[in-house]
C-alpha positions as CSV (number, residue, x, y, z in Angstrom):
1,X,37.0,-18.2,-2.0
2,X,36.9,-20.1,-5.2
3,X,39.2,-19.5,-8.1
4,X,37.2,-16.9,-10.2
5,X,37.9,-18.8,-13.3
6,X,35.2,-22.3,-11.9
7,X,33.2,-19.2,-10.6
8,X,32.3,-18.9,-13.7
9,X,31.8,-22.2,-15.1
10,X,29.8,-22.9,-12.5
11,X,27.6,-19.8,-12.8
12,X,27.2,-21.0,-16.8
13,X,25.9,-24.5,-16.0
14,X,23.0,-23.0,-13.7
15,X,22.8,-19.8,-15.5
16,X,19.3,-20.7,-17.1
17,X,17.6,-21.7,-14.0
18,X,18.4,-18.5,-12.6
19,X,17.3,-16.4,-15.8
20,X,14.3,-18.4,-15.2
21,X,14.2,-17.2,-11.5
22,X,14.9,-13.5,-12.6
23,X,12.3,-13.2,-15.6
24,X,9.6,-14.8,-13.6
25,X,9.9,-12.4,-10.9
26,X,10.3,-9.5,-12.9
27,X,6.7,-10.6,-14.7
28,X,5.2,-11.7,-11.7
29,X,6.2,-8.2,-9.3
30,X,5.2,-6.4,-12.9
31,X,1.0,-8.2,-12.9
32,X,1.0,-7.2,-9.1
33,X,2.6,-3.9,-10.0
34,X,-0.2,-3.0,-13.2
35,X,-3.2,-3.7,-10.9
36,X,-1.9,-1.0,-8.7
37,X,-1.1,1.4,-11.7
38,X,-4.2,1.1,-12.9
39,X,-6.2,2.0,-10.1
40,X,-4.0,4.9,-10.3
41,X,-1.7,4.8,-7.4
42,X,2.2,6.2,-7.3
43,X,4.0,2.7,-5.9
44,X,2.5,0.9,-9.5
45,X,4.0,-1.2,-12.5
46,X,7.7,-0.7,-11.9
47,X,7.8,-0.2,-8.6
48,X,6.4,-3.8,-8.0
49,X,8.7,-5.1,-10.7
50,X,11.8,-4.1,-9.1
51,X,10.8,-5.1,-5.8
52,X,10.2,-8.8,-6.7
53,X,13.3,-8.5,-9.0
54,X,15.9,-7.5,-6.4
55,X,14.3,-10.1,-3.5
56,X,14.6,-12.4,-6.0
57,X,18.3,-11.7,-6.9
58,X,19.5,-11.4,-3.1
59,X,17.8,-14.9,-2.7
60,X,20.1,-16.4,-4.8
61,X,22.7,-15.7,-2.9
62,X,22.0,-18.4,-0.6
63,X,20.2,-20.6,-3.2
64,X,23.5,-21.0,-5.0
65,X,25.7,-20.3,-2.2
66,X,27.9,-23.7,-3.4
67,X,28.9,-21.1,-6.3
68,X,30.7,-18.8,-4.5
69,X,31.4,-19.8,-0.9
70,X,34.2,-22.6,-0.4
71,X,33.9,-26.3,1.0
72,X,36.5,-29.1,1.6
73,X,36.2,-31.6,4.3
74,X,38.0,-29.3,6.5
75,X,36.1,-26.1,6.3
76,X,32.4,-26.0,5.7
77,X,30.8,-22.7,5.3
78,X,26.7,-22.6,6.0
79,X,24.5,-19.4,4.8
80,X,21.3,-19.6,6.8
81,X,18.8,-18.5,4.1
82,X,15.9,-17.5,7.0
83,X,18.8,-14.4,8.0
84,X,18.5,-13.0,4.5
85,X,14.9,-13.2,4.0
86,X,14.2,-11.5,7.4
87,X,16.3,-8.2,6.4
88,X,14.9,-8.3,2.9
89,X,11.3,-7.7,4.6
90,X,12.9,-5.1,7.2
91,X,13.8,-3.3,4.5
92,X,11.0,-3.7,2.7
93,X,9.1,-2.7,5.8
94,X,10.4,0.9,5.2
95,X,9.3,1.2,1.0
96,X,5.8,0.0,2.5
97,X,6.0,2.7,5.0
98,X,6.4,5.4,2.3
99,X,3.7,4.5,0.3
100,X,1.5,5.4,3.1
101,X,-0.1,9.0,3.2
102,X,-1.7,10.5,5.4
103,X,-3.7,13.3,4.7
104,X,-5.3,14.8,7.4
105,X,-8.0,12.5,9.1
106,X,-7.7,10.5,6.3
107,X,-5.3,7.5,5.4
108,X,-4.1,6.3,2.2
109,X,-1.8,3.2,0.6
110,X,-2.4,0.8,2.8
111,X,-3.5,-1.6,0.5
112,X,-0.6,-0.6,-1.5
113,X,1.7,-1.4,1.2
114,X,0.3,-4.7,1.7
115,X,0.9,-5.5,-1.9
116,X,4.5,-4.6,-1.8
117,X,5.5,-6.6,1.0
118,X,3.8,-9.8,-0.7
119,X,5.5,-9.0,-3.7
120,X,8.7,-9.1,-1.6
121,X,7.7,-12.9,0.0
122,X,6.8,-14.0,-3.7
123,X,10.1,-12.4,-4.8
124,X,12.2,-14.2,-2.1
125,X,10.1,-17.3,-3.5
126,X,10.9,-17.5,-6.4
127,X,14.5,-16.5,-5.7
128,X,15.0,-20.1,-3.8
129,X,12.9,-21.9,-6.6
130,X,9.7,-22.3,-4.6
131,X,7.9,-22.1,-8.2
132,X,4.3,-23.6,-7.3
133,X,3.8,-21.7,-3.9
134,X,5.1,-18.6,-5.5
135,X,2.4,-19.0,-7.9
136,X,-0.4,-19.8,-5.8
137,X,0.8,-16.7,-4.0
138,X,0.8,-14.5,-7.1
139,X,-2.9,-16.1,-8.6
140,X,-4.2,-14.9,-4.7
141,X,-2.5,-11.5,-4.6
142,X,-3.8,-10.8,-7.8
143,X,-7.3,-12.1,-6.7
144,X,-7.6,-10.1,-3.7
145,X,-6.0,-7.1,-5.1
146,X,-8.7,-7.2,-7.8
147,X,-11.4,-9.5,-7.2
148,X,-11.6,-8.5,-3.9
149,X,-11.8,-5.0,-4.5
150,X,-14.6,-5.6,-6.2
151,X,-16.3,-7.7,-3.9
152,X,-15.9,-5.1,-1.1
153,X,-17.2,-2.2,-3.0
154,X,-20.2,-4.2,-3.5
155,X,-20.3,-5.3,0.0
156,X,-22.6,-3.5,2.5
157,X,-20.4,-1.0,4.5
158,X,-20.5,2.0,6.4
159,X,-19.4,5.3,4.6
160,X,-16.8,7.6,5.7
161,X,-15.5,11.1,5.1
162,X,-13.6,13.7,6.5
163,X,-15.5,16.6,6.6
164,X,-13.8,20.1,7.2
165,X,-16.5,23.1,7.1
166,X,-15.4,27.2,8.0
167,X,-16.9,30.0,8.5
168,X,-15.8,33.7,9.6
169,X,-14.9,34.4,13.1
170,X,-17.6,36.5,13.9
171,X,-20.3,34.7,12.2
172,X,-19.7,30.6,12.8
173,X,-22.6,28.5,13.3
174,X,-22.8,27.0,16.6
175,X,-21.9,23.2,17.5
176,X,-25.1,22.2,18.2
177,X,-26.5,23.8,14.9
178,X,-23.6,21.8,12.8
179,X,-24.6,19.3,14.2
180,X,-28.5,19.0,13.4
181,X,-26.7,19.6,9.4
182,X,-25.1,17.2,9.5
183,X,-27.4,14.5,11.0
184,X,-30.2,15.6,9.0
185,X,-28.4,14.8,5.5
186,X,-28.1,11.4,6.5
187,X,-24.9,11.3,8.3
188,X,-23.8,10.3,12.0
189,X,-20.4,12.1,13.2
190,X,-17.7,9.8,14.8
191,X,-15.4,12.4,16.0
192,X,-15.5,16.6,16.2
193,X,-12.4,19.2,16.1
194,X,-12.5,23.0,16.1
195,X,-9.7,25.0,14.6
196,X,-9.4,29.0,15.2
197,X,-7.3,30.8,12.9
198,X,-7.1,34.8,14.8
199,X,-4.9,35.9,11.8
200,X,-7.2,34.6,8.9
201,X,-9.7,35.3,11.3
202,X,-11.5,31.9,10.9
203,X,-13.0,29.2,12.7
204,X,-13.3,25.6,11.3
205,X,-14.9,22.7,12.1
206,X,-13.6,18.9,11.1
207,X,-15.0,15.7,11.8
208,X,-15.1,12.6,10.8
209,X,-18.9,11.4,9.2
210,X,-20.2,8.6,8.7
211,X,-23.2,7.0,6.7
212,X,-24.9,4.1,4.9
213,X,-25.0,5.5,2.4
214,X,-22.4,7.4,0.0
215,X,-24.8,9.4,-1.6
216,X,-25.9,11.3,1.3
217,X,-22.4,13.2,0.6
218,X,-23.8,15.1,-2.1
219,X,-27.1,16.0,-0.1
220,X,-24.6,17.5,2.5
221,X,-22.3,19.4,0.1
222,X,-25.4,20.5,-1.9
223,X,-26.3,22.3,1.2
224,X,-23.4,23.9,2.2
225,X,-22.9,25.3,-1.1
226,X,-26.5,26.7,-0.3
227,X,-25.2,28.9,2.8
228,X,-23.9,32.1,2.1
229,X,-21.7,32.1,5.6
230,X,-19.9,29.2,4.6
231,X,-16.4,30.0,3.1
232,X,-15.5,26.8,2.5
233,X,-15.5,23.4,3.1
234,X,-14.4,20.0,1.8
235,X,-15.6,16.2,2.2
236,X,-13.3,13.4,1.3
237,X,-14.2,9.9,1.3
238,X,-11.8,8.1,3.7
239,X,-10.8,5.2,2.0
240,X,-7.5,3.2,0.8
């Protein structure tokens, strides 16, 4: 290893650059990071930050690896950059994974996922001083994270929910009587499941629904409400 004393000096003359490196990560992970904040979900502002941060850091490890790892014309010592961005991402591979919920039929933080492993590639981008593709990266996460969202919710698309309906044990409405309720507010049902409780003494249907249009969601729950041998349900859009 070298002497910890030109460590040092050597660090100082290139000390800016990587400040540079650092505080541009930090800002860019933190823009990615408030998008997600404000629409309200739990991996947000900070989370994004330090993601892009610490990819950023271990980066540097092998963008300035002439700092700390010796060389003469005997021994030569090569750090293959590549190896360190591939565990970064297997790593972040798992953070991703815990942003995802599932709930039910219904999925949630995907997108969310998506936009921390990006933040990780324009972390490890920056951390190697790829400034303008790191940028262009950032301007397009940014874009589709917002821009895109947009676009999409005024794209035509199908509508879909998870619907779960129950009624008492004794007193459920047959399948095929669900399912003329169902299709005559509007919506088409993409898959069925029955549930029977003999302790609560209930039995529940849940499927998934879909429609053109989102509205007809109210129709449906405005009827249910309706039916006195209903004892509950619940319909949740099923998006990201």
């Amino acid at each position: 290893m070298l002497p910890a004393q030109e460590i040092v000096s050597n660090v100082e003359l290139v000390l800016p650059e990587i400040g540079l490196r650092l505080v541009g990560a930090l800002l860019v992970g933190a823009a990615i990071g408030f998008e997600r904040s404000y629409r309200g979900r739990p991996a947000g502002f900070r989370t994004h930050a330090l993601v892009c941060l610490s990819t950023s850091l271990l980066m540097l490890l092998t963008a300035y690896e002439g700092l700390w790892v010796p060389e003469s014309n005997d021994v030569r010592v090569t750090l293959d950059p590549t190896r360190m961005a591939q565990g970064i991402m297997t790593g972040i591979g798992f953070l991703g994974a815990g942003a995802i919920m599932k709930d039910g039929l219904s999925v949630r933080g995907l997108t969310t996922a998506a936009s921390i492993w990006i933040t990780a590639a324009i972390g490890i981008l920056i951390g190697i001083g790829f400034y303008m593709p790191a940028g262009i990266a950032a301007v397009l996460t940014l874009a589709t994270l917002s821009v895109f969202g947009w676009l999409e919710r005024k794209l035509p698309s199908e509508f879909y929910a998870v619907f779960t309906v129950r009624f008492e044990r004794s007193a459920h409405v047959p399948e095929e009587e669900m399912r003329k309720l169902v299709t005559s507010r509007g919506f088409s049902i993409a898959n069925l499941h029955y549930r029977f409780d003999a302790q609560k003494h209930f039995f529940e249907y849940r499927m998934v629904l879909k429609s053109a249009n989102p509205r007809h969601a109210h129709d449906l729950s405005e009827a249910l409400s309706d039916r006195k041998d209903v004892l509950e349900f619940s319909l949740a859009p099923a998006s990201d």
